[in-house]
TORKOL-4160 file (C-alpha; in steps of 0.2 Angstrom, whole numbers, padded with zeros to 4 digits, m for minus):
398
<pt num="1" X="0454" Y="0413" Z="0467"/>
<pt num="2" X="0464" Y="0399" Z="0462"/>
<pt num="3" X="0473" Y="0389" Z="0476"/>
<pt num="4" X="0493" Y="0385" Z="0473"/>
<pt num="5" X="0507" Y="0378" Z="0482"/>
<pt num="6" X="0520" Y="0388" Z="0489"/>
<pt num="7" X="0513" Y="0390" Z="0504"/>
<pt num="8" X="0520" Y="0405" Z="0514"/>
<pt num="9" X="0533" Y="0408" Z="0500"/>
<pt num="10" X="0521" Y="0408" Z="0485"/>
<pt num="11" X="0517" Y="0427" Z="0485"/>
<pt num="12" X="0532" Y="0436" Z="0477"/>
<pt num="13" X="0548" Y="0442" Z="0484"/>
<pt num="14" X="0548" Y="0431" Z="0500"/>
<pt num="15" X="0559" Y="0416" Z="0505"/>
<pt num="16" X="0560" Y="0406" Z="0521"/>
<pt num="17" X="0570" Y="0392" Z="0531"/>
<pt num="18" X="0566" Y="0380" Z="0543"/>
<pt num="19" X="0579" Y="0367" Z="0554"/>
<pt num="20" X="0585" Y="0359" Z="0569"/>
<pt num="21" X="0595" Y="0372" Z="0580"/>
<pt num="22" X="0596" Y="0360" Z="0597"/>
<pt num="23" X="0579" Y="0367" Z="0606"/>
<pt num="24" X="0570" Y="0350" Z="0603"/>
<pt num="25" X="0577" Y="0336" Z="0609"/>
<pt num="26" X="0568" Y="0323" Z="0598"/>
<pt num="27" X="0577" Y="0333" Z="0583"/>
<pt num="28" X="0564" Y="0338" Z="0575"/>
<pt num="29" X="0564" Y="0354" Z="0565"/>
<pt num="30" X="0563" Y="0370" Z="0578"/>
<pt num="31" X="0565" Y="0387" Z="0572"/>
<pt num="32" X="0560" Y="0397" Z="0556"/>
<pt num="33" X="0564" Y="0410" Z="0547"/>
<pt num="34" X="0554" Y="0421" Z="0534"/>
<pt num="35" X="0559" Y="0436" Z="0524"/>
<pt num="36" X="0554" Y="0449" Z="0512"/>
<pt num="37" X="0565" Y="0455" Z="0500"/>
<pt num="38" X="0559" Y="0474" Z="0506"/>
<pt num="39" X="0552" Y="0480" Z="0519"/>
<pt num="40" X="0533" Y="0476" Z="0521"/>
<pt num="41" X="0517" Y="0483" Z="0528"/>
<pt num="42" X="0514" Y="0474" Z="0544"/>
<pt num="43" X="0499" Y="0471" Z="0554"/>
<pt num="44" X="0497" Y="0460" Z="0569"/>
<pt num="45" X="0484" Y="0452" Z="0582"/>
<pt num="46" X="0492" Y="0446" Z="0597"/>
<pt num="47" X="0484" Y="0436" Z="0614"/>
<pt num="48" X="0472" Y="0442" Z="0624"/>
<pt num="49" X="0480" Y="0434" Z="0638"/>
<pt num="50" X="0487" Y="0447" Z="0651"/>
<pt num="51" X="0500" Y="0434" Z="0656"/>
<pt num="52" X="0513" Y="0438" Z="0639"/>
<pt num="53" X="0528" Y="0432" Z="0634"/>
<pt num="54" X="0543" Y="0440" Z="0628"/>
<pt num="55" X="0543" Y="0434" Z="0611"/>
<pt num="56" X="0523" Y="0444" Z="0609"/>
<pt num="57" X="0529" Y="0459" Z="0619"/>
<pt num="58" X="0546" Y="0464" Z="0607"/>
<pt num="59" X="0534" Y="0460" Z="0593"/>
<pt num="60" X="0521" Y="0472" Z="0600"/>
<pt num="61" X="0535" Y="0486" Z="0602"/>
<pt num="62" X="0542" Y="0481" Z="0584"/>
<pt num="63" X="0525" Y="0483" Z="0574"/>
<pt num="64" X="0521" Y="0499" Z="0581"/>
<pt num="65" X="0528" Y="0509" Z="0566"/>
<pt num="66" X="0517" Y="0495" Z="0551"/>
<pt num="67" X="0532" Y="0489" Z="0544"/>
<pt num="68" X="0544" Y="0471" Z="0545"/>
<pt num="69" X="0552" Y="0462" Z="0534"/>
<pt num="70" X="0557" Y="0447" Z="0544"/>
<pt num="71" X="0549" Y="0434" Z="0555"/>
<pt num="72" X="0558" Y="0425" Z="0565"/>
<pt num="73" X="0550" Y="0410" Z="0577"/>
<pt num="74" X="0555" Y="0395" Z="0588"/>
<pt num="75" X="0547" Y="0379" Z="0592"/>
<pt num="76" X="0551" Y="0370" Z="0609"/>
<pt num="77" X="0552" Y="0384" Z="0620"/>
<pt num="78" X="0540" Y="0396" Z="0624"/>
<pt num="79" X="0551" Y="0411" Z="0632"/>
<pt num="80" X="0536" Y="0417" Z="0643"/>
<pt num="81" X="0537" Y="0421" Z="0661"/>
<pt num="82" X="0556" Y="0421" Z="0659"/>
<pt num="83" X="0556" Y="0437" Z="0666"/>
<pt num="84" X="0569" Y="0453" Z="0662"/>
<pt num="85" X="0581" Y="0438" Z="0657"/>
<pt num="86" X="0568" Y="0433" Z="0643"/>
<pt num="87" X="0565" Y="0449" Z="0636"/>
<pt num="88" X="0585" Y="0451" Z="0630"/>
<pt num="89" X="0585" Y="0434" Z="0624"/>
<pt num="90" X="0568" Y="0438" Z="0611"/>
<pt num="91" X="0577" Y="0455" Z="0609"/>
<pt num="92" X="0594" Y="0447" Z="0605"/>
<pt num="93" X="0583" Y="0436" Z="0591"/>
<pt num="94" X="0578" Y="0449" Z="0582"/>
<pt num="95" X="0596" Y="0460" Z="0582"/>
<pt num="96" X="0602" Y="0441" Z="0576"/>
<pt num="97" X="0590" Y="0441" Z="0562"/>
<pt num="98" X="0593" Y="0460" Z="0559"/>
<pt num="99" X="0611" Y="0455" Z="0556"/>
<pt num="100" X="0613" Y="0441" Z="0546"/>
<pt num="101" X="0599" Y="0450" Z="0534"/>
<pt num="102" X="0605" Y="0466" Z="0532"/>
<pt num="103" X="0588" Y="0473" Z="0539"/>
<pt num="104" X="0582" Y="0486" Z="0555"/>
<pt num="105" X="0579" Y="0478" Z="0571"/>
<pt num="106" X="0562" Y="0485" Z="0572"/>
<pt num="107" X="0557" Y="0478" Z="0556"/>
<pt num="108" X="0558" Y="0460" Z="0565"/>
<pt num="109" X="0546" Y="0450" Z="0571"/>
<pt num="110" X="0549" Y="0435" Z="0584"/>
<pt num="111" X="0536" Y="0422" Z="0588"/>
<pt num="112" X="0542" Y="0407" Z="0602"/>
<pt num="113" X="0532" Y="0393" Z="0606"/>
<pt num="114" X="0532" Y="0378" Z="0616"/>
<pt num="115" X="0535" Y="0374" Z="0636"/>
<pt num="116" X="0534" Y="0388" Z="0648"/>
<pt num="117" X="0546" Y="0395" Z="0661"/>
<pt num="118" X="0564" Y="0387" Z="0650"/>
<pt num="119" X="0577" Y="0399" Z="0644"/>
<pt num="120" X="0581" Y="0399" Z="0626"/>
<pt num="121" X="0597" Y="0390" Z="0621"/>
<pt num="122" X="0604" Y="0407" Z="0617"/>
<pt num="123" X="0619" Y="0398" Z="0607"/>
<pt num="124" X="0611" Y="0386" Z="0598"/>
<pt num="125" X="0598" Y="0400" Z="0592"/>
<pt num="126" X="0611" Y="0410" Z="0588"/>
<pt num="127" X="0619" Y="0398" Z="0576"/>
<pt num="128" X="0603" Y="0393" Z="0571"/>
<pt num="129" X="0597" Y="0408" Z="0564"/>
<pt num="130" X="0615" Y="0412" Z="0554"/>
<pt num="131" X="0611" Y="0396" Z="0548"/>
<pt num="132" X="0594" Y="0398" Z="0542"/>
<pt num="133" X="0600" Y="0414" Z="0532"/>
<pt num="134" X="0610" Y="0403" Z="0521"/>
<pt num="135" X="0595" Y="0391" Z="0519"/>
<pt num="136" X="0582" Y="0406" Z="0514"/>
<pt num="137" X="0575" Y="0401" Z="0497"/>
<pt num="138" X="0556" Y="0402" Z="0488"/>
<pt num="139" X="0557" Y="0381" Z="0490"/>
<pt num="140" X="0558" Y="0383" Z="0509"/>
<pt num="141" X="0540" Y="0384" Z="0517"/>
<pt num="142" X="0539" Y="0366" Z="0519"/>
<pt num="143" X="0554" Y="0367" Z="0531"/>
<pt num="144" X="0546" Y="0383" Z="0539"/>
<pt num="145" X="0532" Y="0375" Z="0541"/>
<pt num="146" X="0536" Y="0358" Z="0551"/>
<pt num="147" X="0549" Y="0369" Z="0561"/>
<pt num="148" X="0535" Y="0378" Z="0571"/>
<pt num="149" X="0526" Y="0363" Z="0576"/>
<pt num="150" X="0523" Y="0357" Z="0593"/>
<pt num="151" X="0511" Y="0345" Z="0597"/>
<pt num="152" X="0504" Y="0348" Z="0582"/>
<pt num="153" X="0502" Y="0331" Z="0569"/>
<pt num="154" X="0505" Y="0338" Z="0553"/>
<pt num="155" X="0506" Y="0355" Z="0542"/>
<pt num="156" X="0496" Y="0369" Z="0540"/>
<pt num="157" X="0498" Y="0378" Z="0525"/>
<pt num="158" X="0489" Y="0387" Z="0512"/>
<pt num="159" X="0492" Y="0398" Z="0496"/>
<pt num="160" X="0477" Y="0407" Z="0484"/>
<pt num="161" X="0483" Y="0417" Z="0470"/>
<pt num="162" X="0468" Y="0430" Z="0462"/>
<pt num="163" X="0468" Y="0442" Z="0448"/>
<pt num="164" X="0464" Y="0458" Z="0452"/>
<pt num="165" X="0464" Y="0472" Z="0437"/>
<pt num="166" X="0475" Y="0461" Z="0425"/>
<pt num="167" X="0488" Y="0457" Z="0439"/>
<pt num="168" X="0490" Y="0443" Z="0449"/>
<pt num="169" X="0492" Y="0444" Z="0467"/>
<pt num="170" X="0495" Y="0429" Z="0481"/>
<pt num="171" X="0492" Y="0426" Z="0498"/>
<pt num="172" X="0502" Y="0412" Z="0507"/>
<pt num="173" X="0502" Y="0407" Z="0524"/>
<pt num="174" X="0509" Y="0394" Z="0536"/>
<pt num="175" X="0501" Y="0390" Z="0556"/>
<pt num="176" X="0502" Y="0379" Z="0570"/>
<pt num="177" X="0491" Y="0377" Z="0585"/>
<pt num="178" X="0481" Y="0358" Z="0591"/>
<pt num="179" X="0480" Y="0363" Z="0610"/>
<pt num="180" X="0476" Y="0377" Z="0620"/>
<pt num="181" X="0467" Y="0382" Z="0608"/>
<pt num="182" X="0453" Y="0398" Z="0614"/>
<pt num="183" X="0441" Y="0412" Z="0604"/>
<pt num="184" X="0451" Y="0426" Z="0606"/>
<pt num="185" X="0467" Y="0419" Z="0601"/>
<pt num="186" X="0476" Y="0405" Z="0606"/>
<pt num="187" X="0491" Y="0394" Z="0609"/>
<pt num="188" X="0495" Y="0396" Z="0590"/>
<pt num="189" X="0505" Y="0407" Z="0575"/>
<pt num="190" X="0498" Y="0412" Z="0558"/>
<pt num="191" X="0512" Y="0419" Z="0548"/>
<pt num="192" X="0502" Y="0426" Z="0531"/>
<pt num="193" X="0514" Y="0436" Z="0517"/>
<pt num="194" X="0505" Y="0444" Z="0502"/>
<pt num="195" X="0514" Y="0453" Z="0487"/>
<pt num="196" X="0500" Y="0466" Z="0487"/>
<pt num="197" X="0502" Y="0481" Z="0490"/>
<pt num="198" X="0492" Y="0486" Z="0506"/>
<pt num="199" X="0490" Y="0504" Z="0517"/>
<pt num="200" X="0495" Y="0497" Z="0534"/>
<pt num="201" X="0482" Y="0505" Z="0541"/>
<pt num="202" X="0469" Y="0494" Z="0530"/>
<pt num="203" X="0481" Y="0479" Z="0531"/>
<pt num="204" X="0477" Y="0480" Z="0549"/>
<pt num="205" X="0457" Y="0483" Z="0548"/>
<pt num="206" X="0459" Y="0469" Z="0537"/>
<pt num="207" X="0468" Y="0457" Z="0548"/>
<pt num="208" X="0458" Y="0460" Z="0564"/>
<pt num="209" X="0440" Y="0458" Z="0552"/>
<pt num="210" X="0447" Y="0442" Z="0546"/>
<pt num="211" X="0455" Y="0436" Z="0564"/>
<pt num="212" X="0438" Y="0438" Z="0569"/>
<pt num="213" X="0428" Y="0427" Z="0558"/>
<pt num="214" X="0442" Y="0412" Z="0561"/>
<pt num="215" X="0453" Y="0411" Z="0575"/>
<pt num="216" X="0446" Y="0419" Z="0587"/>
<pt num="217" X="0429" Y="0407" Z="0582"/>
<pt num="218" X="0440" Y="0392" Z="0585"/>
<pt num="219" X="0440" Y="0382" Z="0601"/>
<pt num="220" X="0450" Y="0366" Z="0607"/>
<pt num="221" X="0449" Y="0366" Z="0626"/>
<pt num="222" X="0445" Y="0385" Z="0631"/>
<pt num="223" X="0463" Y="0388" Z="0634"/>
<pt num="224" X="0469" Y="0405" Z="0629"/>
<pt num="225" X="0488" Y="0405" Z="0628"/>
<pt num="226" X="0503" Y="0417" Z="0634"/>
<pt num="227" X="0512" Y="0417" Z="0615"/>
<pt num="228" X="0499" Y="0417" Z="0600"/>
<pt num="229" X="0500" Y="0428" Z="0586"/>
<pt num="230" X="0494" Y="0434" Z="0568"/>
<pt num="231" X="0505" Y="0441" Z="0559"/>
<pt num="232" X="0502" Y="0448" Z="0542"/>
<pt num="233" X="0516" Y="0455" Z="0528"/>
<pt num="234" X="0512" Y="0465" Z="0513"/>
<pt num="235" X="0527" Y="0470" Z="0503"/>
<pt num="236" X="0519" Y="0478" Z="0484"/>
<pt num="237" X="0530" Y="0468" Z="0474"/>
<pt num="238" X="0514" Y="0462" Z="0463"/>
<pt num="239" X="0514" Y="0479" Z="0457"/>
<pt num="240" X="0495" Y="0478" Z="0461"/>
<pt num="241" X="0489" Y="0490" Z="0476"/>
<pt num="242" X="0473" Y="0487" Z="0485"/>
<pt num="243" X="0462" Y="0503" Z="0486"/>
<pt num="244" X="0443" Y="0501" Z="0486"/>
<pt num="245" X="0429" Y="0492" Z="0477"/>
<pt num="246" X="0430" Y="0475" Z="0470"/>
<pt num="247" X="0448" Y="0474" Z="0472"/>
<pt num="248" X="0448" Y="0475" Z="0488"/>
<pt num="249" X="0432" Y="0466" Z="0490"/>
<pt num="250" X="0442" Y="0451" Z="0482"/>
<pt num="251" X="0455" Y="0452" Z="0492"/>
<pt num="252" X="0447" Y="0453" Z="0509"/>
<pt num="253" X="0436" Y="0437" Z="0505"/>
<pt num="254" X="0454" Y="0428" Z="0499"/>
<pt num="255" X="0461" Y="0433" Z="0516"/>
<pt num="256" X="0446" Y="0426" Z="0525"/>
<pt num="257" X="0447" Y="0410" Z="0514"/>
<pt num="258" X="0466" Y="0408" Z="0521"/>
<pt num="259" X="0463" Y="0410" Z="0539"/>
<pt num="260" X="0445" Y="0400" Z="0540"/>
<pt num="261" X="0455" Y="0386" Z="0529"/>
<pt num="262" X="0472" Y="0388" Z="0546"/>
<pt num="263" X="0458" Y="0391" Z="0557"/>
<pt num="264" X="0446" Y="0373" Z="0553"/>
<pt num="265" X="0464" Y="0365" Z="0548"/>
<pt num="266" X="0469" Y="0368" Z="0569"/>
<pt num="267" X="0453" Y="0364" Z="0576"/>
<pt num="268" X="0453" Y="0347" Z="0564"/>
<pt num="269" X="0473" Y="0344" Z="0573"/>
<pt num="270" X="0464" Y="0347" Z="0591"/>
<pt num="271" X="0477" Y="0336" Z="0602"/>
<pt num="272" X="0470" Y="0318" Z="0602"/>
<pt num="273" X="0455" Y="0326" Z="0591"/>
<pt num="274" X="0445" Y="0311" Z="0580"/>
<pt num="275" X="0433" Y="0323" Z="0573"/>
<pt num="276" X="0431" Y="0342" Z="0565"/>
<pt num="277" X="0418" Y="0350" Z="0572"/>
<pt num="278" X="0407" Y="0363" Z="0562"/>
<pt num="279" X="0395" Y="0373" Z="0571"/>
<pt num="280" X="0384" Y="0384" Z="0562"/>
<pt num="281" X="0372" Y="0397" Z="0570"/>
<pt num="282" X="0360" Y="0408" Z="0560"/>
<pt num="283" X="0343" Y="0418" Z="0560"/>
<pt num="284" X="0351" Y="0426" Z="0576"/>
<pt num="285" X="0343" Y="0445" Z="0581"/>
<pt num="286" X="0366" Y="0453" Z="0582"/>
<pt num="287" X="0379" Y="0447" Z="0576"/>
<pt num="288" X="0389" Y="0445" Z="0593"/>
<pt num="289" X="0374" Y="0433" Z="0598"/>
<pt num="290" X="0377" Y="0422" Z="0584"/>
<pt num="291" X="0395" Y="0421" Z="0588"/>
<pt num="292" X="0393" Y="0418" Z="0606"/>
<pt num="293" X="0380" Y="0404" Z="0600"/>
<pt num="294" X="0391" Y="0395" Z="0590"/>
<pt num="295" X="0407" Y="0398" Z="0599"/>
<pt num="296" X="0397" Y="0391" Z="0616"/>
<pt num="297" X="0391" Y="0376" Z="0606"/>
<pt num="298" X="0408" Y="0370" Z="0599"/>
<pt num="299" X="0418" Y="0372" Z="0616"/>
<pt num="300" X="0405" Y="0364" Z="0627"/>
<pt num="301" X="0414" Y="0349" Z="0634"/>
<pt num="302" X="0398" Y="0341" Z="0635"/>
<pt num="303" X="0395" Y="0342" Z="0619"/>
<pt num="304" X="0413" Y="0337" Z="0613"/>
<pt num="305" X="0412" Y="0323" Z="0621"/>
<pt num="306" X="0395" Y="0316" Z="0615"/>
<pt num="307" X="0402" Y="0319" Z="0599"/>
<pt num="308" X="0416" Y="0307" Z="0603"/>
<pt num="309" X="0406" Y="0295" Z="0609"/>
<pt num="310" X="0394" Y="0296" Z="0593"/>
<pt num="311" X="0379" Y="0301" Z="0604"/>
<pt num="312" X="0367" Y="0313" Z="0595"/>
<pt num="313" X="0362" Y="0321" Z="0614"/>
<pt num="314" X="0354" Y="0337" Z="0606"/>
<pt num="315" X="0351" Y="0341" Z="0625"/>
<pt num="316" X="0368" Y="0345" Z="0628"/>
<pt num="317" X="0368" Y="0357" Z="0612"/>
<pt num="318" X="0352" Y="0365" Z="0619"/>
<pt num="319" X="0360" Y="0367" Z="0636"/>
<pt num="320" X="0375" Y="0376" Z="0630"/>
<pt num="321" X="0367" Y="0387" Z="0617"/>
<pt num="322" X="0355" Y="0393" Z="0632"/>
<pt num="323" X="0371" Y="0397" Z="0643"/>
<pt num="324" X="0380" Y="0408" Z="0629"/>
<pt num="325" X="0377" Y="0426" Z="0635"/>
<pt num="326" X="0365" Y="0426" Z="0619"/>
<pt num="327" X="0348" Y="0433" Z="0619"/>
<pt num="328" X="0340" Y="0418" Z="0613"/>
<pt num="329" X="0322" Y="0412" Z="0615"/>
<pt num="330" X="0322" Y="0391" Z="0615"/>
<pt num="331" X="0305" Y="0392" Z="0608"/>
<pt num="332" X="0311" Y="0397" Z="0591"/>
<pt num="333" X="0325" Y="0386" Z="0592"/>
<pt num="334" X="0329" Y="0371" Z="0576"/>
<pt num="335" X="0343" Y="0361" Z="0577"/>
<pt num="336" X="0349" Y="0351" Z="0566"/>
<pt num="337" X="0363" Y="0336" Z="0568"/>
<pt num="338" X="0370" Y="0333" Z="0550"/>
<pt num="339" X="0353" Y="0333" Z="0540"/>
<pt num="340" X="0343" Y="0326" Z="0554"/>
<pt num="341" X="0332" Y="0337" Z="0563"/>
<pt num="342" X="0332" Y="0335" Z="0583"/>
<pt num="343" X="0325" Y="0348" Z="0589"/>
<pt num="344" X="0309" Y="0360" Z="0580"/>
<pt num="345" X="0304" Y="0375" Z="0593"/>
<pt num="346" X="0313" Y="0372" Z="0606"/>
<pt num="347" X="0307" Y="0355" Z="0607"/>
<pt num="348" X="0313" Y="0337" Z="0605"/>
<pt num="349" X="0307" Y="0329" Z="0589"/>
<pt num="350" X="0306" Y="0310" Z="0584"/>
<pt num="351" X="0320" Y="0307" Z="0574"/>
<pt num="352" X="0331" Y="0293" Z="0563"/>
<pt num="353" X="0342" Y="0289" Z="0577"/>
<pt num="354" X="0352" Y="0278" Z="0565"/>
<pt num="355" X="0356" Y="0291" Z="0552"/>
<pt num="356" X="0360" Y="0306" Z="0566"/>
<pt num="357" X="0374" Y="0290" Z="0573"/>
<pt num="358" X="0381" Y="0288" Z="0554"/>
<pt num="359" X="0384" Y="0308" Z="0552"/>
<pt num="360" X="0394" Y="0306" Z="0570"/>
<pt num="361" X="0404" Y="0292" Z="0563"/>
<pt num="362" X="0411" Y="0303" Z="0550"/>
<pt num="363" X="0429" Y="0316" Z="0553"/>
<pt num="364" X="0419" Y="0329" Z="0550"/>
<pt num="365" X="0402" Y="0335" Z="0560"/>
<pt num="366" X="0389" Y="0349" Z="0556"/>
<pt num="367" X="0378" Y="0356" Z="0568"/>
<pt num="368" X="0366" Y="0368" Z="0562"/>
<pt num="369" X="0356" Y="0378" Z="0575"/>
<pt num="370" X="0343" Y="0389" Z="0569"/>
<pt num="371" X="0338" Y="0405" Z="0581"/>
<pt num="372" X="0322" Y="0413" Z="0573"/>
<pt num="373" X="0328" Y="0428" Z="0580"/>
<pt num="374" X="0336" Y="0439" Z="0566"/>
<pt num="375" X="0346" Y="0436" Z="0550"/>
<pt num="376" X="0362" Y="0436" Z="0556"/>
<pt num="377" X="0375" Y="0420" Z="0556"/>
<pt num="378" X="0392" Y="0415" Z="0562"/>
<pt num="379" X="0402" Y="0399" Z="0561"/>
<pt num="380" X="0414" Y="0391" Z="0573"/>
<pt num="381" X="0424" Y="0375" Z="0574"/>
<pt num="382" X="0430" Y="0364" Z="0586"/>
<pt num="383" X="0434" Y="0346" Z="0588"/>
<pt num="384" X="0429" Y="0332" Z="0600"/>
<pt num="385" X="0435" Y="0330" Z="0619"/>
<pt num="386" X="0446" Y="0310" Z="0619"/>
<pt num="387" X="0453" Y="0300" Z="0629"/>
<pt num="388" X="0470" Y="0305" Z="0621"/>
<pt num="389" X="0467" Y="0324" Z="0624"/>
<pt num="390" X="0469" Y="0319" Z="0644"/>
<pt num="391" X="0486" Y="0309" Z="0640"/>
<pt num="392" X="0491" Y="0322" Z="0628"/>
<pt num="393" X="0490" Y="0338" Z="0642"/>
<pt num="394" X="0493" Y="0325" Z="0656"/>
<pt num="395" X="0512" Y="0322" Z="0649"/>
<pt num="396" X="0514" Y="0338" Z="0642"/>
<pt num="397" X="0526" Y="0349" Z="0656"/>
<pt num="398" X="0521" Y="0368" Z="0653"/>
């Protein structure tokens, strides 16, 4: 596996748009536009939030029969609990992409993001999107990229390319997400294409295995959100289909390379975030335990904001991995802060103070815990709790 540029447009027979349509008033790019040049196998993972906006539920309706050949998503305005009113303006977006495109209705895909309870400026989307179809090209995931931003501080993109069987085959993708940011989805889009060819039914085992072992280990502040999506296009024009055996064994770990990179690159942008947080739990007796472990360990606000505030407070790591819901036994448990060991069977250890303070000082933390309970292991990510996060969310109208 080789990574490229290209982003969301590297695999084959796609091409994408982003611009300024008039949603933001900073004018800074605000809708995208992504297409395949036939129609694509199509899976999706949506919120878990019961509160859904309009955008997620015509996306829900559209995927139903596995295919889409267009994604079309907003930045500035979330289009959720908008009510009957909000529904036709997320349906109007996809007959308005459907148009310009030459494509079915039901083969697009709409994604809104941004402050709640705001209508869509139906005109300028409208103009914005016939616009976009004039600005499609392979050199256009840059601009789709920045266009789905909200209070995100840069990019997220990512392209692999592998060969599989004497064919080469690509996996781009573009996100954004730094706040509201929950396991089990969050506020955020991941927008991945690939020019494999896929069964739908195994695109979508794919996605959800993959979904699993990155976003939905992720956590900012807790926060699950009304608009956050995963949606994933496979249109063949590789020429390479992915069946069984190593083939598709390559092509699920190039997926899951993808989404952990999106997934560490959002909890790395966590709003007013000064450090990534990697938290690592293993020797676990299930697999949901080690997940619950980590997961508990890298949303603990306690632990956050030690983190910020460079303070190696293992107790706070053993307080929130004992109030997981998994079945640990604190006798057995190691942690380790960086290289330094602060804890050894579930009890405190002397330790080089000073060299646990210089691993906090870095942008990127590792806390390995160590369960003694099984073999099985499971990584989330996270980012400290600042001073910033607070102004951030305390100016931010949603």
């Amino acid at each position: 596996m080789k990574i490229i540029k290209g982003g969301i447009t590297a695999p084959k027979g796609y091409r994408s748009a982003g611009m300024h349509c008039g949603i933001k008033t900073s004018g800074k790019k605000d809708i995208a536009l992504i297409s395949s040049v036939v129609p694509a196998n199509a899976a999706a993972v949506f919120t878990s939030n019961k509160v859904k906006a309009a955008p997620i539920l015509v996306s829900m309706e559209n995927i139903k029969g596995g295919k889409a050949q267009a994604i079309v998503a907003n930045s500035g305005c979330a289009n959720a609990c908008t009510g009957p009113e909000g529904m036709e303006d997320a349906r109007f977006m996809a007959k308005a992409v459907a148009s310009v495109l030459n494509v079915k209705e039901k083969h697009v895909l709409v994604a809104s993001t941004g402050s709640i309870g705001s209508r869509l400026p139906m005109k300028s989307i409208s103009n914005g999107i016939r616009s976009l179809s004039k600005k499609l090209s392979t050199s256009g995931n840059l601009d789709a990229a920045d266009a789905i931003l909200t209070t995100d501080t840069r990019r997220k993109e990512i392209a692999v390319r592998l060969n599989l069987g004497g064919k080469a085959v690509t996996i781009g993708a573009i996100a954004k997400g730094s706040g509201m940011i929950a396991p089990n989805m969050a506020t955020m889009f991941a927008f991945i294409t690939t020019d494999a060819d896929v069964h739908p039914f195994k695109l979508k085992s794919y996605l959800r295995e993959s979904v699993e072992k990155s976003f939905n280990m992720t956590v900012v502040d807790r926060d699950t959100s009304t608009n956050d999506c995963v949606f994933l296009l496979a249109n063949g024009q590789s020429g390479k289909s992915i069946l069984f055996g190593n083939d598709e064994k390559e092509f699920k770990q190039a997926l899951d390379h993808v989404c952990i990179y999106l997934a560490r690159e959002i909890a790395r942008d966590g709003e007013g975030a000064t450090k990534l947080i990697e938290v690592k739990a293993a020797g676990a007796g299930s697999l949901r335990d080690a997940r619950l472990t980590a997961k508990a360990v890298a949303g603990s606000d306690l632990v956050k904001s030690a983190i910020f505030g460079e303070d190696p407070n293992f107790g706070r790591i053993m307080a929130a991995l004992g109030n997981s819901g998994a079945d640990v036994n604190p006798d057995a448990v190691n942690i380790f802060i960086g290289n330094t060991q602060v804890v050894k069977g579930g009890k405190a250890v002397q330790f080089n103070v000073n060299s646990a303070k210089k691993h906090l000082k870095g942008g990127e933390v590792q806390i390995n815990i160590m369960l003694g309970q099984g073999a099985h292991i499971a990584t989330a990510w996270g980012c400290d709790l600042t001073y910033d996060y607070v102004k951030i969310n305390a100016r931010y109208h949603t």
